[in-house]
Structure formats: structure tokens, C-alpha cells
C-alpha positions as CSV (number, residue, x, y, z in Angstrom):
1,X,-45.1,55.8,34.5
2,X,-46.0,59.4,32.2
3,X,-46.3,59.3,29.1
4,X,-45.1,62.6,26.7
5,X,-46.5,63.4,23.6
6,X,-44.2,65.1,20.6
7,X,-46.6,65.7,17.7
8,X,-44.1,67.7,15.5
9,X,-41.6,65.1,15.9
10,X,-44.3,62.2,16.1
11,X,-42.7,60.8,18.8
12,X,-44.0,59.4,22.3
13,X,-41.5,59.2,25.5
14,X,-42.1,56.7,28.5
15,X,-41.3,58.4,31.7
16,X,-40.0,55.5,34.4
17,X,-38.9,55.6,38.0
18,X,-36.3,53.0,38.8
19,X,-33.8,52.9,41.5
20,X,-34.1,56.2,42.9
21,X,-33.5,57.8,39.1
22,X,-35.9,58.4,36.4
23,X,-35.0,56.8,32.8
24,X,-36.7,57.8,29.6
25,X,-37.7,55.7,26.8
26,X,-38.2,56.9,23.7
27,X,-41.2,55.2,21.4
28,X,-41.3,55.5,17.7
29,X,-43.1,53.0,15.3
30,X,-40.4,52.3,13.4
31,X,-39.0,48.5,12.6
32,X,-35.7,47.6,14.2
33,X,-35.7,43.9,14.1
34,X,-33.7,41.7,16.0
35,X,-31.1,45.0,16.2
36,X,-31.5,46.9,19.0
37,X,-31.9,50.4,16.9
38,X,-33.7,51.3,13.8
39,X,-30.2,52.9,12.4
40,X,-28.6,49.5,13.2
41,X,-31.0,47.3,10.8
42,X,-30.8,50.1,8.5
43,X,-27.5,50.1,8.1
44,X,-27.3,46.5,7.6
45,X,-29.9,47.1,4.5
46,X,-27.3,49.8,3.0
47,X,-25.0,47.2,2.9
48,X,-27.1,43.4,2.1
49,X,-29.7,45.1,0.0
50,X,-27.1,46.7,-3.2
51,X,-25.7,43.3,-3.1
52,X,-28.8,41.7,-3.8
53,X,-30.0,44.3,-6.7
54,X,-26.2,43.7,-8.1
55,X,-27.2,39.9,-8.5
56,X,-31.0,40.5,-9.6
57,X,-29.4,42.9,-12.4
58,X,-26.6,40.4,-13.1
59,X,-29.0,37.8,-14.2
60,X,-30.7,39.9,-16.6
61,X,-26.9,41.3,-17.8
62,X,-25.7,38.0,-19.1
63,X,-28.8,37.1,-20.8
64,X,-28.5,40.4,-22.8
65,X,-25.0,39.7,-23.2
66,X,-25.5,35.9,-24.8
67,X,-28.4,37.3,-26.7
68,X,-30.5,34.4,-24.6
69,X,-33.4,34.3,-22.0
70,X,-32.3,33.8,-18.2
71,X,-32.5,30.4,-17.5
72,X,-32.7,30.8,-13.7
73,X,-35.4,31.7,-13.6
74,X,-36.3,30.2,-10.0
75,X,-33.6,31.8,-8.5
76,X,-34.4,35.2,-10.1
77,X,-38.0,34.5,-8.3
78,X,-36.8,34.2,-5.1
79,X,-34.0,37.0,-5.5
80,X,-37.0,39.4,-6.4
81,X,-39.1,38.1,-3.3
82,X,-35.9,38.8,-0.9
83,X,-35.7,42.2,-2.6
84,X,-39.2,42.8,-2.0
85,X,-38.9,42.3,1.7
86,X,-35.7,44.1,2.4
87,X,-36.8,47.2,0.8
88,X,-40.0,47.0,2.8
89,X,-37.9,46.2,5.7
90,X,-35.5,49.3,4.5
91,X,-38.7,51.3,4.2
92,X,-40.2,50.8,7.8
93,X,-36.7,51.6,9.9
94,X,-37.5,55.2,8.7
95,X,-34.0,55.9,8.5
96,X,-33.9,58.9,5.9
97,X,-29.9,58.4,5.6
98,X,-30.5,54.4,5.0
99,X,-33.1,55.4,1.7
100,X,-31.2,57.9,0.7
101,X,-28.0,55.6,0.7
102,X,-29.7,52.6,-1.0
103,X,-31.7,55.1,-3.3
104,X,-28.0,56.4,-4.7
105,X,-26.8,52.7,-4.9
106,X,-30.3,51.6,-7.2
107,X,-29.3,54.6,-9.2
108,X,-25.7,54.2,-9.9
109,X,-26.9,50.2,-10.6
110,X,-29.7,51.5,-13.2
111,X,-27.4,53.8,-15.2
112,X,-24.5,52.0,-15.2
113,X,-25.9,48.7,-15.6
114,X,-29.3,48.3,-16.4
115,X,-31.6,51.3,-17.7
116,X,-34.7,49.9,-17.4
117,X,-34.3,49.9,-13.8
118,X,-35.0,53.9,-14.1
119,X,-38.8,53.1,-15.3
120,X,-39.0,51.1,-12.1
121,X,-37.6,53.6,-10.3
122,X,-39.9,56.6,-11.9
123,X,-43.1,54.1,-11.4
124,X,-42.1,53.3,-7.2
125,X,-42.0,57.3,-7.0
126,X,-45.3,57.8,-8.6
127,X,-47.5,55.0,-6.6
128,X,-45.6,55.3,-3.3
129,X,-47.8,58.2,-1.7
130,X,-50.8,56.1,-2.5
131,X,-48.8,52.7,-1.0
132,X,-46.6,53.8,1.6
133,X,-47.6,53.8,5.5
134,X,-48.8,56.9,7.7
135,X,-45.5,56.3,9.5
136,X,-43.6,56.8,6.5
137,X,-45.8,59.8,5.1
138,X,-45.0,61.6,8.6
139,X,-41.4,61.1,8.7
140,X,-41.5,63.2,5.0
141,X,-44.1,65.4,6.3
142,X,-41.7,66.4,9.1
143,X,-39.0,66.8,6.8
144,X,-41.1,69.0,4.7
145,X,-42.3,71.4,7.9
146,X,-38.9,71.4,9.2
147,X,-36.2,70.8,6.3
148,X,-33.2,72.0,9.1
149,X,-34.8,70.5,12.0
150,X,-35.3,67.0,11.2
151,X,-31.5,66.3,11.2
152,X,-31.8,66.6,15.1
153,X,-28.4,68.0,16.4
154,X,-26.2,66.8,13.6
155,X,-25.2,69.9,12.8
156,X,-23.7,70.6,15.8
157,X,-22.1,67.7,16.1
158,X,-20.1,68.1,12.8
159,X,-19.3,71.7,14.0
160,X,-17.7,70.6,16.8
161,X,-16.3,67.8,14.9
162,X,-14.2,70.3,12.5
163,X,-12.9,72.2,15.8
164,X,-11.6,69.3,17.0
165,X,-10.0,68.7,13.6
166,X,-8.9,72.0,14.0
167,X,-7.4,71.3,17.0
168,X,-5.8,67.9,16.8
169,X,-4.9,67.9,13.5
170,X,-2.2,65.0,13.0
171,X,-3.1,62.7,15.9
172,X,-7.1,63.2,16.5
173,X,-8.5,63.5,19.9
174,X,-8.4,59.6,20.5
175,X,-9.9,56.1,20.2
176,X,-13.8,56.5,21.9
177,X,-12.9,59.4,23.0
178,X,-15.6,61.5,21.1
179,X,-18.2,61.3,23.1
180,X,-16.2,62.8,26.2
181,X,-14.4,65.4,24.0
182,X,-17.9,66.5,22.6
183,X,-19.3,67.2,26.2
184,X,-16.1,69.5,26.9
185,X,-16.3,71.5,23.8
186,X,-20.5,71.6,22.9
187,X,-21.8,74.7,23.8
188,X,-24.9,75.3,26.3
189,X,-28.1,73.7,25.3
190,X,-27.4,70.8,23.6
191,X,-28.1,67.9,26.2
192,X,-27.4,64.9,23.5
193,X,-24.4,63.2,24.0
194,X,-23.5,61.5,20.4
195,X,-20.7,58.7,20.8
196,X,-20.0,59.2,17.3
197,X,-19.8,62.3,14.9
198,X,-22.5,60.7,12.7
199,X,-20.4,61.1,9.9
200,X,-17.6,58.3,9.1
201,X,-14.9,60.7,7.4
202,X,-14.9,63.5,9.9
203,X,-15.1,60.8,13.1
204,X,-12.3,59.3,11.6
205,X,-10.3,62.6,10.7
206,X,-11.2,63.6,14.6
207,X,-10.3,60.9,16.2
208,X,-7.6,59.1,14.3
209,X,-6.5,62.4,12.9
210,X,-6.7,63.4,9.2
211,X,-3.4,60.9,7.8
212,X,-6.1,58.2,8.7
213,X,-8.4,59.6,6.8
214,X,-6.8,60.2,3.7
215,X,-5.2,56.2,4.1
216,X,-8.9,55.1,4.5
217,X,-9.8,57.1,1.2
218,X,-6.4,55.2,-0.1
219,X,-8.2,52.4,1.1
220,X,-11.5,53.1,-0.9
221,X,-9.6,53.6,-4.1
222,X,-8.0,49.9,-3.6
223,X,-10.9,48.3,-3.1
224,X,-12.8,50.5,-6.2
225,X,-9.9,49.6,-8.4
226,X,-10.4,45.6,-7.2
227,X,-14.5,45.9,-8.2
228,X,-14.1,47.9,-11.5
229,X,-11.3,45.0,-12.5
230,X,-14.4,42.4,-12.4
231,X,-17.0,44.7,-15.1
232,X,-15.4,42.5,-17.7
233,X,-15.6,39.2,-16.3
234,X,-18.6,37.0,-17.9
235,X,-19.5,34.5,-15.3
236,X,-22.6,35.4,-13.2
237,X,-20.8,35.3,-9.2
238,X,-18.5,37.6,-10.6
239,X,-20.4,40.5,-12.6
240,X,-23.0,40.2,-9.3
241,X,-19.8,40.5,-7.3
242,X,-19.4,43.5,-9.1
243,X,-22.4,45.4,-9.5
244,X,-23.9,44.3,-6.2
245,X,-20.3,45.5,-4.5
246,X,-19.7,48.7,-6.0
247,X,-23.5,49.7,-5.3
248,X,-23.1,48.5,-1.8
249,X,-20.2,51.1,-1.5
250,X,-21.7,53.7,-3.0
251,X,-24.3,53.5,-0.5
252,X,-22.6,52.4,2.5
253,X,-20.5,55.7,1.6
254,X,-23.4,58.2,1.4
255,X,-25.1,56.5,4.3
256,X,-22.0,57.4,6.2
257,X,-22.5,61.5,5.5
258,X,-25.1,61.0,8.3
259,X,-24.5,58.4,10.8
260,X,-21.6,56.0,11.5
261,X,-22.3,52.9,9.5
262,X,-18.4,51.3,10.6
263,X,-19.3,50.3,13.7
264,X,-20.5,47.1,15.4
265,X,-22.9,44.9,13.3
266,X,-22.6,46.5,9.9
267,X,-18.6,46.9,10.2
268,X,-18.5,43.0,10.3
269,X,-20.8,42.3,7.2
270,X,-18.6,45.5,5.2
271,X,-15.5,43.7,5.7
272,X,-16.5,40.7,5.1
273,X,-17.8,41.6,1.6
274,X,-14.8,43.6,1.1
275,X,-12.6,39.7,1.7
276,X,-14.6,38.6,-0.8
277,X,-14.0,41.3,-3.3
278,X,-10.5,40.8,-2.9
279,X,-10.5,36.9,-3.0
280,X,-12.1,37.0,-6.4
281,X,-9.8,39.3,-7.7
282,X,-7.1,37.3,-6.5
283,X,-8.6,34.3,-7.7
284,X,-8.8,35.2,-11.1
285,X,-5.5,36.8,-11.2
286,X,-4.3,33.4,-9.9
287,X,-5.8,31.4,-12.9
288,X,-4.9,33.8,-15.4
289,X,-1.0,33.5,-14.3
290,X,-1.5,29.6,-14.8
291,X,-2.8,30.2,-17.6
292,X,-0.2,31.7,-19.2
């Protein structure tokens, strides 16, 4: 076995023969779980950990709203210690697209729904360079050295992205076909080969073609217009259901500038949150028409 050293990137590869070929492993010390990648548990956190803010917020909302201290105050406990972990969890993976994507979600929660949230914000920012791990403080001091660099080829792979666009406008390149499309049309040099355009609106536009995408933002709208429809609603699973889901989008959506987050694990867990959106809409549509 050899061993190589990248300092700038902080990154170690494990050189092994096997079968007549040599494979290379790449060694980071970041947390991936029981998910094979780093990106994979992060994306799962974009996803679980909005939801579980939305409820932790939702208990405090009602109280304000009856004018009356929360009275579970045991599950608020345990809510906060779940939080704690995930977002320790969401902090280890290193992925800069999952913090980013969670970090939009806290905010959107804190100015829409509870302010206070933005002092615990301000305060995290302030006492994380004491608190935080060398991993972490590496992974922001290589984004500090090399602000372009540290988004690896991404670039390159939106460019060729948009001249595939370009090219097959209406009916995109194909289903899992990006990967061998990409290797046709990169230019010299760049040796990764992405199975994904680590971005969800222009791998759909290139390989479903853009009417997909615009029906998946039709999609988006639909399923914003079923969340925004439970603000009003007074009973805690829904208002959770609410502010836990819309964050979740919001991050889920940002996280998806970056890297492909409707794939695999996390495409399971999205949709299945998205069901539940829709059966509590429907469900209260249901009992308001017998009702009436």
C-alpha cells in the first residue's frame, strides 16, 4: 500500500494493488455514518433536521399564541437533545452545501416564526471558532485560501451541463446518461467523472429536458401552496408540519444548487414528507367539508 498526502486539500489517499489494477481510496475525517458517503448523511440532515427545528419552534408558537407556558415540556427536552446531536452530526460530515442548506432553513424558521432564534443564531457564530473541531476549522480554512478551488470541479460540470441544455433542449440527453455524455463533451484535464450535475435543476433540465423542469418547479409551487395553507392551523402536528416542512424545503432546495440531494436515500425520506404534507391538507379539507 502508499500512502499520499494532500495538505491544501487535507486529504490522505490509500494507494492499493488488487487484481492486476491499482484502486485509490480516498481518506477524510469526516462522519458518514451508516451511509456510505459524507454527502449522503448530509443530505439526509437537510431534510430530518428543519423538520425537527419546525416542531421545537412549534411548541414554543402555541404557547405564545394561548398566552400559556408549554406544557410538554418533556418532549421539548428530548426534541432539543435530538437537535443537539443532528447538528453535530450535520457539523462533522463537513459538507459545506449541507450547513449552508440547513443554515438558510434555521433562518427562514427564525424570521418567519420565531425571532429569538436569531440571538441563538448570532451566539453559535460567535462561540463556534472556540468549540468547533480542527476538522471543521480546516475545511473553512481551505475555503478561505482557495474561495474557487474548494468547489472541486463543479464548475465544470455545470458548464458542460448548460451545453448540453443547449443542445438537447426539449428532450435532455437521457435517463443516467450524464455521466457518459459528460465524458464525451468535458474538455482535457478533468479526469472526474460526476454521475450527476451536482445541481438538481440543471440535471433535470439536461437530462429530462427543460419542460421537466419547469413541471418540477410547478411541482414546488403545489406543494408550497399545500404548506403555506397549514400557517393558520392551531393544533401542534400541524403548525410543526408546517414550519418544519417548508424549512426542510427551503433547505433541501439550496442544498440542491450544489450536489444532487433527489437521489437514493434522501429522495425516499423527501417524498415521503411531501405524502404527509399532502394528507394533512387533505385531511383537514375533508373535515371542514363535513363540517359544513
Amino acid at each position: 500500500d502508499w500512502l499520499i498526502v494532500d495538505k491544501h486539500q487535507n486529504r490522505k489517499y490509500a494507494v492499493r494493488k488488487s487484481e492486476g489494477q491499482l484502486k485509490i481510496y480516498m481518506i477524510e475525517p469526516r462522519l458518514a455514518g451508516t451511509f456510505k458517503m459524507p454527502n449522503d448523511l448530509g443530505a439526509y440532515l437537510v431534510i430530518a433536521l428543519p423538520m425537527a427545528i419546525g416542531y421545537f419552534v412549534a411548541s414554543f408558537g402555541l404557547s405564545e399564541r394561548s398566552g400559556r407556558a408549554p406544557q410538554n415540556w418533556k418532549f421539548i427536552a428530548i426534541l432539543g437533545i435530538c437537535l443537539c446531536a443532528m447538528g453535530a452530526n450535520l457539523v462533522l460530515t463537513l459538507t459545506r452545501a449541507a450547513w449552508i442548506g440547513v443554515f438558510a432553513a434555521t433562518l427562514y424558521i427564525a424570521i418567519y416564526s420565531q425571532r429569538k432564534l436569531l440571538w441563538g443564531l448570532l451566539a453559535i457564530a460567535l462561540l463556534s471558532p472556540f468549540l468547533m473541531p480542527q476538522a471543521v476549522k480546516d475545511r473553512f480554512e481551505v475555503m478561505r485560501q482557495r474561495p474557487s478551488g474548494f468547489m472541486s470541479e463543479r464548475p465544470q460540470w455545470w458548464k458542460t451541463s448548460t451545453q448540453l441544455i443547449a443542445k438537447y433542449p426539449i428532450t435532455g440527453i437521457g435517463l443516467g446518461r450524464f455521466r457518459h455524455e459528460y465524458q464525451l463533451h468535458a474538455p482535457a484535464g478533468f479526469h472526474h467523472k460526476p454521475y450527476h450535475a451536482h445541481n438538481i435543476y440543471l440535471h433535470i433540465a439536461v437530462e429530462q429536458g427543460i419542460p421537466s423542469l419547469i413541471l418540477f418547479l410547478g411541482i414546488l409551487f403545489l406543494i408550497f401552496r399545500r404548506l403555506f395553507a397549514l400557517r393558520k392551523r392551531d393544533d401542534f402536528w400541524s403548525l410543526g408540519l408546517f414550519i418544519g416542512g417548508s424549512g426542510f424545503l427551503i433547505s433541501a432546495l439550496v442544498y440542491g444548487l450544489a450536489d444532487q440531494i433527489l437521489h437514493q436515500r434522501p429522495l425516499l425520506i423527501f417524498w415521503c414528507l411531501i405524502g404527509l404534507v399532502f394528507y394533512v391538507s387533505d385531511l383537514d379539507n375533508s373535515s371542514a367539508e363535513q363540517a359544513s
